[in-house]
Each structure stands twice: as C-alpha cells, then as structure tokens.
DODO-340810 format. One record per atom (N, C-alpha, C): x, y, z; residue number from 1; atom name. Coordinates in steps of 0.001 Angstrom, whole numbers, m for minus. Layout:
N
<rec x="X" y="Y" z="Z" num="NUM" atomo="CA"/>
...
***
This chain:
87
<rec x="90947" y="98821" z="55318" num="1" atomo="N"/>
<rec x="92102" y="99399" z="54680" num="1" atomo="CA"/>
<rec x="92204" y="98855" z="53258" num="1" atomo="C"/>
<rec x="92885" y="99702" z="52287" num="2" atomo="N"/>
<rec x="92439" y="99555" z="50870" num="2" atomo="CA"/>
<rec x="93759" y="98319" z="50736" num="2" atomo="C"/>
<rec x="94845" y="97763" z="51191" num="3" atomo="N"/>
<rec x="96074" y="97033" z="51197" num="3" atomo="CA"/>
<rec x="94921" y="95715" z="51270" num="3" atomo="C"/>
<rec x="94078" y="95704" z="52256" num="4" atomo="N"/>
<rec x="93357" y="94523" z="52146" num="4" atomo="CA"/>
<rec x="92293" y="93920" z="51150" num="4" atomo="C"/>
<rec x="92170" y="94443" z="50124" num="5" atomo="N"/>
<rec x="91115" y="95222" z="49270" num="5" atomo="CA"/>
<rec x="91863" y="93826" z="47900" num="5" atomo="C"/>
<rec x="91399" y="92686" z="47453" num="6" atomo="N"/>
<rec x="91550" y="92063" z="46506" num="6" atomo="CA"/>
<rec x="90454" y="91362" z="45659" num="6" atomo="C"/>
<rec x="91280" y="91075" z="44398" num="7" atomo="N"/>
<rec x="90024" y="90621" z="43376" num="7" atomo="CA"/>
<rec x="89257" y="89418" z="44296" num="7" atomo="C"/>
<rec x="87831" y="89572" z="43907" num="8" atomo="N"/>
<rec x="86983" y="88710" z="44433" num="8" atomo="CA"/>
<rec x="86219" y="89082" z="46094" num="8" atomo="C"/>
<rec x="87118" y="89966" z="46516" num="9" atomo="N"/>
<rec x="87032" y="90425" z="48083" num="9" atomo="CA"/>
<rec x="85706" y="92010" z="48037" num="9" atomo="C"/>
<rec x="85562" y="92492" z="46650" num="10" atomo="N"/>
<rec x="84732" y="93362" z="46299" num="10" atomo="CA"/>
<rec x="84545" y="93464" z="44425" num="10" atomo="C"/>
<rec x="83466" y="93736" z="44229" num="11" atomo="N"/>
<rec x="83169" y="94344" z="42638" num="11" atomo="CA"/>
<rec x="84180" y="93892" z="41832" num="11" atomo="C"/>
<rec x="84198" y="93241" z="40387" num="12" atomo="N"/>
<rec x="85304" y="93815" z="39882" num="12" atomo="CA"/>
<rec x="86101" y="94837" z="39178" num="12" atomo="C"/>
<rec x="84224" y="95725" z="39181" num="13" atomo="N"/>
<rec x="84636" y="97279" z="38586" num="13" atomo="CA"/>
<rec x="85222" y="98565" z="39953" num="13" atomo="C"/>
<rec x="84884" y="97797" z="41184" num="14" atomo="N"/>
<rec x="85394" y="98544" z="42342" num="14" atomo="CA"/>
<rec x="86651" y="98161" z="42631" num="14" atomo="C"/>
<rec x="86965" y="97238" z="42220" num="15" atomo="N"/>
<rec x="88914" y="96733" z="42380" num="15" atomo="CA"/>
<rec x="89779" y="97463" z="41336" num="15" atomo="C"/>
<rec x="88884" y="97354" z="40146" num="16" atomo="N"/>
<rec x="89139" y="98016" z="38771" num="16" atomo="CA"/>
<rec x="89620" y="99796" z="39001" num="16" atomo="C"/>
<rec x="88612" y="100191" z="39746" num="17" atomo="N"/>
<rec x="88900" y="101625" z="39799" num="17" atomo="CA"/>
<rec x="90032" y="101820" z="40849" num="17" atomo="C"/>
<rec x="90199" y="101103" z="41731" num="18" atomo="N"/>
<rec x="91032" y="101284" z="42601" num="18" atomo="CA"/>
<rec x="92376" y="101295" z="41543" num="18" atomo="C"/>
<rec x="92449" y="99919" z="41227" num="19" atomo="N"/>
<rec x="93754" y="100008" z="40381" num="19" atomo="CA"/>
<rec x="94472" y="100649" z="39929" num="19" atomo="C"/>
<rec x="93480" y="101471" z="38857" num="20" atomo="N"/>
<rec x="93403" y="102816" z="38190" num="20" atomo="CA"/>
<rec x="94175" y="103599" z="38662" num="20" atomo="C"/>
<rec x="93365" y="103979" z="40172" num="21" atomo="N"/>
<rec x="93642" y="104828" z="40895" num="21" atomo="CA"/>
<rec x="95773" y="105051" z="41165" num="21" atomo="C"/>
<rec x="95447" y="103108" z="41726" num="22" atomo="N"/>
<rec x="96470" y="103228" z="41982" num="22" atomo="CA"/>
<rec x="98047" y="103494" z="40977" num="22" atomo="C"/>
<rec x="97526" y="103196" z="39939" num="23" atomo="N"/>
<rec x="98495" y="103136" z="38844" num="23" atomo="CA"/>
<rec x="98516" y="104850" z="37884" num="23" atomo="C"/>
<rec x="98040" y="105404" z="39008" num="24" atomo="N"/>
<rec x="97977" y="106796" z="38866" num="24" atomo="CA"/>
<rec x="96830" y="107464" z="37417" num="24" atomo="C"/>
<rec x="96589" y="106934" z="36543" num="25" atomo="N"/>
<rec x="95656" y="107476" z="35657" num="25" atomo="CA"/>
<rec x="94441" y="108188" z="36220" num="25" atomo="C"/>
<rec x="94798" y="109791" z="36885" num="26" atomo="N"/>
<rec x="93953" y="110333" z="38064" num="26" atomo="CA"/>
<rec x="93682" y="111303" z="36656" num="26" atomo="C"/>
<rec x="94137" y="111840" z="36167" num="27" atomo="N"/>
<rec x="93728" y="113175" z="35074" num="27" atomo="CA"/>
<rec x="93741" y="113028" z="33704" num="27" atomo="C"/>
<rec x="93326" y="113803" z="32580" num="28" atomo="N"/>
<rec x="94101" y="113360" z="31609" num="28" atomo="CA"/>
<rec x="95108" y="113505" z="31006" num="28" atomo="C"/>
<rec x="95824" y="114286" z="31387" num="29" atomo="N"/>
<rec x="97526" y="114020" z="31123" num="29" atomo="CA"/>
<rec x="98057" y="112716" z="31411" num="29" atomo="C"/>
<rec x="97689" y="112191" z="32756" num="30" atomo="N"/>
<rec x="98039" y="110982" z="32933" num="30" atomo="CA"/>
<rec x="97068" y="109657" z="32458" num="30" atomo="C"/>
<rec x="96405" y="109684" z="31609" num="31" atomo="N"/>
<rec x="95603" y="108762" z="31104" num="31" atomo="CA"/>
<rec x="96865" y="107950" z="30645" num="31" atomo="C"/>
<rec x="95696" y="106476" z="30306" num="32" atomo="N"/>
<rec x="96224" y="105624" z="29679" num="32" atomo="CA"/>
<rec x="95537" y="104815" z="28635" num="32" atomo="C"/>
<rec x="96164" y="104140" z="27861" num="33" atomo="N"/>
<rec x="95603" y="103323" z="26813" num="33" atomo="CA"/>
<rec x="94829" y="102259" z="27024" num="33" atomo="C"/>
<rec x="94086" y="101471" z="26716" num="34" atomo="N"/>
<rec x="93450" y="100124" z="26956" num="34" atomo="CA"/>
<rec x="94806" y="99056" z="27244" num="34" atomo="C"/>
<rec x="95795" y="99253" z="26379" num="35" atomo="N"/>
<rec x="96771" y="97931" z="26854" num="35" atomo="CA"/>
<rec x="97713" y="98840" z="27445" num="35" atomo="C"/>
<rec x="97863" y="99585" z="27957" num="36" atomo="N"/>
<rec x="98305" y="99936" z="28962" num="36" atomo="CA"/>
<rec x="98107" y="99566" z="30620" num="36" atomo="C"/>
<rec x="96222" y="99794" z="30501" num="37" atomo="N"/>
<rec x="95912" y="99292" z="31589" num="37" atomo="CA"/>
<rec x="96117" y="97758" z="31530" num="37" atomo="C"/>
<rec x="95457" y="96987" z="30592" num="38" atomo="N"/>
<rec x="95730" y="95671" z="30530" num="38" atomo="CA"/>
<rec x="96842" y="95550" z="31326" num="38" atomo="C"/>
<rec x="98205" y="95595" z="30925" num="39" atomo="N"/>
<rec x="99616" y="95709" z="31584" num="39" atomo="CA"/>
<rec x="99621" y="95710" z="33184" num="39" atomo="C"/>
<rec x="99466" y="97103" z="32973" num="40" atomo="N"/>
<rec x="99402" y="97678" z="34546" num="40" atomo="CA"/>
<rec x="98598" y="96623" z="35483" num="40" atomo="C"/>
<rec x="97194" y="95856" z="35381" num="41" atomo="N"/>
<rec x="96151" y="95343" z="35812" num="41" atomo="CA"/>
<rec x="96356" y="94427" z="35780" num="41" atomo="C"/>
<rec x="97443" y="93409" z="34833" num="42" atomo="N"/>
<rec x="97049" y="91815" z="34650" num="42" atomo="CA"/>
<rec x="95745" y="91764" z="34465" num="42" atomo="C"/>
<rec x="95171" y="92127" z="33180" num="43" atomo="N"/>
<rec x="94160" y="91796" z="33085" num="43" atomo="CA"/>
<rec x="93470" y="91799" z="31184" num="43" atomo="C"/>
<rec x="92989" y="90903" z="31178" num="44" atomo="N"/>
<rec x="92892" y="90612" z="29692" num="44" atomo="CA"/>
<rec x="92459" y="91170" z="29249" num="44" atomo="C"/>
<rec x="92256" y="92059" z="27818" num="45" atomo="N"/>
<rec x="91985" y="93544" z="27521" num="45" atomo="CA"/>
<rec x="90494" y="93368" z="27494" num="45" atomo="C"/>
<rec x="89707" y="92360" z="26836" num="46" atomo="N"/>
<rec x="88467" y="91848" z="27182" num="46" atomo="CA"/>
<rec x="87388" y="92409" z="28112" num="46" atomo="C"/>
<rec x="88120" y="92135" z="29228" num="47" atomo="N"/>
<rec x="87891" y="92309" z="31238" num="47" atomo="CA"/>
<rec x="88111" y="93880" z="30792" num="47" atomo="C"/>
<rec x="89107" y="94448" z="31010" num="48" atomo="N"/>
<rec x="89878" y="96035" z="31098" num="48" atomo="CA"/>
<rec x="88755" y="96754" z="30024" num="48" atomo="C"/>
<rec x="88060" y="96340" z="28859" num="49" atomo="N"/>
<rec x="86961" y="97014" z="27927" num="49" atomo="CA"/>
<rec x="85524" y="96916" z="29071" num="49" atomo="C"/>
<rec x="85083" y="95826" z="29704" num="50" atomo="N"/>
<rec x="84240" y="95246" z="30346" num="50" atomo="CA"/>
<rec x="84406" y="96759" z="31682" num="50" atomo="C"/>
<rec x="85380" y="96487" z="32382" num="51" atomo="N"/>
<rec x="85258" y="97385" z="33569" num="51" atomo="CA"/>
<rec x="84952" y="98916" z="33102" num="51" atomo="C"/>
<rec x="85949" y="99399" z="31781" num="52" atomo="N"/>
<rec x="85818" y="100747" z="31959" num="52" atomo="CA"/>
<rec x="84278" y="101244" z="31149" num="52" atomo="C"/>
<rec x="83451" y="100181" z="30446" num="53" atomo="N"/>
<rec x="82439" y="100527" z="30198" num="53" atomo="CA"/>
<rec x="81654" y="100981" z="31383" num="53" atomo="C"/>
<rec x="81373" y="100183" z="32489" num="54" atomo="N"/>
<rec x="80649" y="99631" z="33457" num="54" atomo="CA"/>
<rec x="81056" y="101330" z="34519" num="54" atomo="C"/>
<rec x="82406" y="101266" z="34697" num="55" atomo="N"/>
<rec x="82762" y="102708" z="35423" num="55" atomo="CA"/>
<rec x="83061" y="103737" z="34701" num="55" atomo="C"/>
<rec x="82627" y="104119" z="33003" num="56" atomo="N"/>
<rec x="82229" y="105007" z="32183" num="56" atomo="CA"/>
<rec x="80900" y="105526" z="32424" num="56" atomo="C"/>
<rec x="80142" y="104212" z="32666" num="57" atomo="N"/>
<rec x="78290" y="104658" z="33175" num="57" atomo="CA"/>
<rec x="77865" y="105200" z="34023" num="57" atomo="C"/>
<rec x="78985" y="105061" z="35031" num="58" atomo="N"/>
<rec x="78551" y="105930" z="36110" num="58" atomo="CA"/>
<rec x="79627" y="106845" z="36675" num="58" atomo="C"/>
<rec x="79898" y="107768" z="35459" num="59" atomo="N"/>
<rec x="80962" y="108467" z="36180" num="59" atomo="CA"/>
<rec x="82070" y="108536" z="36410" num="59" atomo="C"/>
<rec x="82540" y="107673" z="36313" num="60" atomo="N"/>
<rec x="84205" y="107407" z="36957" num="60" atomo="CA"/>
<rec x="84675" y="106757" z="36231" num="60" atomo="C"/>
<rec x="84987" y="107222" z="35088" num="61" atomo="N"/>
<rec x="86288" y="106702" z="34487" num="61" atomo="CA"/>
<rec x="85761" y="108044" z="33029" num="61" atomo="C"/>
<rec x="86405" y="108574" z="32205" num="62" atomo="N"/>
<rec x="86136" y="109326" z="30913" num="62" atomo="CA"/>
<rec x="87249" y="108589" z="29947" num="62" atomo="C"/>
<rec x="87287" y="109147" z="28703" num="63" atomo="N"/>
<rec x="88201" y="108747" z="28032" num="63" atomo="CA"/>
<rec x="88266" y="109582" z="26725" num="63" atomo="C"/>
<rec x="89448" y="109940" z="26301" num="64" atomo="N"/>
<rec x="89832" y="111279" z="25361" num="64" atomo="CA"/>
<rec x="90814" y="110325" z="24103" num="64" atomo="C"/>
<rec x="90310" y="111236" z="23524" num="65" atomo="N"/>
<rec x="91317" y="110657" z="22217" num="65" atomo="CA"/>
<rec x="92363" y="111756" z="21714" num="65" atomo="C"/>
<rec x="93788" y="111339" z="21910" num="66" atomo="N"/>
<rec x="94894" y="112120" z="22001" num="66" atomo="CA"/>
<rec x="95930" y="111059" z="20917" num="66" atomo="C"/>
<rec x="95873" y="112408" z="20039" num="67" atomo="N"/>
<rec x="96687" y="111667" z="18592" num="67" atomo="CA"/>
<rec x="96419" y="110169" z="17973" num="67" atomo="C"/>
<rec x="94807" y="110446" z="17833" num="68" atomo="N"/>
<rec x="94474" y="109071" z="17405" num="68" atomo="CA"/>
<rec x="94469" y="108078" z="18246" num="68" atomo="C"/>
<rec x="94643" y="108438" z="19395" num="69" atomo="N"/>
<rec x="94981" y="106687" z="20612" num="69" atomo="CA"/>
<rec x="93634" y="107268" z="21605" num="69" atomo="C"/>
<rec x="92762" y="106493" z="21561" num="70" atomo="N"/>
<rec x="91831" y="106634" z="23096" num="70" atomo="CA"/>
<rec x="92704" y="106158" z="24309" num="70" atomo="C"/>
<rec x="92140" y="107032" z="25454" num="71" atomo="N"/>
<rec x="92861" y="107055" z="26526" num="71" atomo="CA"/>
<rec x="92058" y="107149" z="27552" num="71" atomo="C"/>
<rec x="92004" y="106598" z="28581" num="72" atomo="N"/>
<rec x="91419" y="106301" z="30070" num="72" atomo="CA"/>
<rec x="91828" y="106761" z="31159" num="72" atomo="C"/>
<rec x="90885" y="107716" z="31827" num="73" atomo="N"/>
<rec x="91408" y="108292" z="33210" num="73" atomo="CA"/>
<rec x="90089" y="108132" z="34184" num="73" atomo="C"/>
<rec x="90617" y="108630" z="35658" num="74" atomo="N"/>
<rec x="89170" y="108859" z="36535" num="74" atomo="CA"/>
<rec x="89102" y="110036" z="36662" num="74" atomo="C"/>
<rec x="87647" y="110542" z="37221" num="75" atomo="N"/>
<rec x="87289" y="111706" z="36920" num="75" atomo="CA"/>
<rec x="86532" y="111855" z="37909" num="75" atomo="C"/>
<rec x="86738" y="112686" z="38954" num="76" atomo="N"/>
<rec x="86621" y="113414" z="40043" num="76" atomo="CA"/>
<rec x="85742" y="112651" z="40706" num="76" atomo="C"/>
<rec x="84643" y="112048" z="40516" num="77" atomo="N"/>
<rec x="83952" y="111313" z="41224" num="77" atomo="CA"/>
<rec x="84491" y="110280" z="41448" num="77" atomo="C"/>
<rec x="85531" y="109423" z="40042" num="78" atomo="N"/>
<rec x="86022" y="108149" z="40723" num="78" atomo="CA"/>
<rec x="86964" y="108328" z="41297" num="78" atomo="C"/>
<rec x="87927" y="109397" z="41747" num="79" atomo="N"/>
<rec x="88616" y="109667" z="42708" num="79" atomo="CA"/>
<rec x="88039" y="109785" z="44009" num="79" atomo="C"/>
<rec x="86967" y="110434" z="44355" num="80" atomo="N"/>
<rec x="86058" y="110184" z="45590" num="80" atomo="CA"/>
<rec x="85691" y="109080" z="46370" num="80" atomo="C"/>
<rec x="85249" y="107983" z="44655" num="81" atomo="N"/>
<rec x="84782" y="106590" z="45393" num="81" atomo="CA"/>
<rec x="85584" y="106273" z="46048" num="81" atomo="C"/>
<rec x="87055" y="106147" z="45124" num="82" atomo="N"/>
<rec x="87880" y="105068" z="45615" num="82" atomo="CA"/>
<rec x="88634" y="106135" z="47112" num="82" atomo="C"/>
<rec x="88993" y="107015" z="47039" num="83" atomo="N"/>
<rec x="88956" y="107521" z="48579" num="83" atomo="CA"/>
<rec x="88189" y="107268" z="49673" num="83" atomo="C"/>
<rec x="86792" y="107402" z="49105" num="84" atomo="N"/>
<rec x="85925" y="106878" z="50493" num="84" atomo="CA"/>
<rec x="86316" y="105623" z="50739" num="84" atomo="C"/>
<rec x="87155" y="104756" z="50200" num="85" atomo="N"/>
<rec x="87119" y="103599" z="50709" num="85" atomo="CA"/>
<rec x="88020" y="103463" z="51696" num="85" atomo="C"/>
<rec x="88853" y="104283" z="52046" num="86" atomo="N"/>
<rec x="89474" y="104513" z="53250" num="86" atomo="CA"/>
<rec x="89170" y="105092" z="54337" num="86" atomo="C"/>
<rec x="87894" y="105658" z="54304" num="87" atomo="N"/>
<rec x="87405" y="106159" z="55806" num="87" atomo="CA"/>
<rec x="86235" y="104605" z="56064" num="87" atomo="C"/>
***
C-alpha cells in the first residue's frame, strides 16, 4: 500500500513521483513551479532539480513554460507508474 511507501523505503525519484502525484500536479493546468514543489516535498530545490531531471528521462514528469515561469507536471506514463504501485 502506497500509505506505507517512505523516503529511503524505495527510489528517491519513485517517492518523488509519487509525491507529485500526490500533491496533484497530474496535467498541465495543474503544474507547478520548482519551489513550489520544493514546498509541497520538503525538499531542497537542489534534490527537487535532481529528481525531475532523472523522471524527465524517462517519461514521467514534462515541463512547460507558462508566462515566463517553467512548470512541472506528470504525464500519462508517470501517472501509470505511480498507480501500478497499488496493485
């Protein structure tokens, strides 16, 4: 179950996407900023550049630039991953 699911317990780009997930940045309307996620994540923007490169490479994560601000969402596949992690 994904409730059991913490840093160190898997990946930190597979905790990363979950997060995401969970903090809703599923489309891009709902994207978010780099310190946004920082925020959302507790996580030092450093780390938060580090993950979304890593789940940019393969798919799951894109990022759009809307009025000058880049912005971060998942994208259909990383909605999949992090679903399969519940069956």
């Amino acid at each position: 179950m994904l409730s059991r699911i913490s840093p160190g317990s898997i990946p930190d780009e597979l905790y990363f996407l979950c997060m995401l997930h969970n903090i809703g940045a599923t489309a891009p309307e709902k994207s978010l900023t780099l310190e946004e996620i920082s925020r959302w994540t507790v996580m030092k923007s450093e780390k938060v550049e580090e993950n979304l490169k890593k789940l940019m490479e393969g798919n799951h994560v894109e990022s759009s630039l809307i009025s000058g601000v880049v912005r971060y969402f998942l994208t259909v596949d990383g909605i999949r991953k992090v679903l399969s992690m519940y069956s």
